[in-house]
C-alpha positions, 0 to 999 in steps of 0.5 A: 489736880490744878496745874498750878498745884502740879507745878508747884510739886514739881518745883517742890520736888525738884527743890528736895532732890538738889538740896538732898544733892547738896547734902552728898556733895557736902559729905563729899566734901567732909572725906576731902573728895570734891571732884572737879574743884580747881583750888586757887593759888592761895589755897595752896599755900599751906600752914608753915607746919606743913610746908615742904622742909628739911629736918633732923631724922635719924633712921637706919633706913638708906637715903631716898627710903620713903617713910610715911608717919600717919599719926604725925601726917608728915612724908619723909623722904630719907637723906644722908647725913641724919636728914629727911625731907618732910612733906605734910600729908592728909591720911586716911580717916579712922577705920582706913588708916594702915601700916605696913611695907609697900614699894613704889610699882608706877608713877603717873602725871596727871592720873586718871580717878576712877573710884574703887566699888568701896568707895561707891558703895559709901558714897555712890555721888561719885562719878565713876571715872574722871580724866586727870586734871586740875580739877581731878581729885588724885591731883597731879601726880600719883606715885602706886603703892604695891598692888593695893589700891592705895596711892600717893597723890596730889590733890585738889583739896589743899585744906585738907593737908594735916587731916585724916579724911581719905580712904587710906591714900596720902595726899599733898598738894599738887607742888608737893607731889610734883617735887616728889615725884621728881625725886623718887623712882619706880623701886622705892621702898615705903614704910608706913606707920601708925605710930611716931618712932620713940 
């Protein structure tokens, strides 16, 4: 075999092997996972649907209480008076969605990512560890669901707010995780529900 014909089977090759990686990243990017993309400040802003507001809640709940609608993809943070500070949230994907009582055990600032062996397994692109930052995936904030794997977090996907792409965390924009996270002690009750209260 030529040179010429090995070097451009190589090149060929090498060709396969970077387009087949731009695919994986591709779908990183479909589950809302892109590490190490710092999105720009306009990014950030999100729809006026989603923006952080003040409404009328009415719960039983005690203010400060956590309540998370998966279906309506809004964090509420109940307060006094008939009121709940609303956050809008990415959730997870069909087949990660869930629902039940959690409390908040740990809070962390710029966390750490290091991706669970299940989400390896589904997508083994991913780098095993990644130190917090702005690029990070787990954004700037984390507030730890109970003993499950399961966070509220920040994010460095702002587009993907109002979505369900994760693999069962809630995710915010960094400005929003970070005014949550202000707000809200180690202790705090979390409910999570599937379905919008009648």
């Amino acid at each position: 075999m030529s040179i010429r014909l090995t070097s451009t089977l190589l090149f060929a090759a090498a060709l396969f092997a970077t387009s087949h990686a731009s695919a994986q990243g591709n779908s990183s990017y479909v589950d809302g996972d892109q590490p190490g993309y710092v999105p720009s400040e306009a990014e950030e802003q999100l729809s006026p649907e989603f923006q952080r507001t003040v409404v009328l809640y009415r719960t039983t709940e005690a203010p400060g209480t956590i309540i998370i609608s998966t279906a309506e993809r809004f964090l509420y943070v109940v307060q006094p008076n008939g009121r709940a500070l609303r956050y809008g949230i990415g959730v997870g994907r069909d087949g990660f969605q869930w629902q039940g009582l959690e409390h908040i055990t740990r809070k962390q600032e710029w966390p750490d990512w290091t991706p669970p062996p299940e989400m390896i397994a589904r997508q083994p692109y991913l780098p095993r560890f990644m130190a917090g930052g702005p690029g990070n995936p787990m954004g700037a904030r984390a507030l730890y669901l109970g003993g499950t794997v399961y966070r509220i977090h920040g994010t460095n996907q702002p587009q993907t707010i109002g979505t369900a792409v994760s693999s069962g965390c809630f995710r915010l924009v960094n400005a929003d995780v970070m005014d949550l996270y202000s707000r809200i002690p180690v202790g705090t009750k979390v409910i999570i529900r599937q379905k919008p209260q009648i």
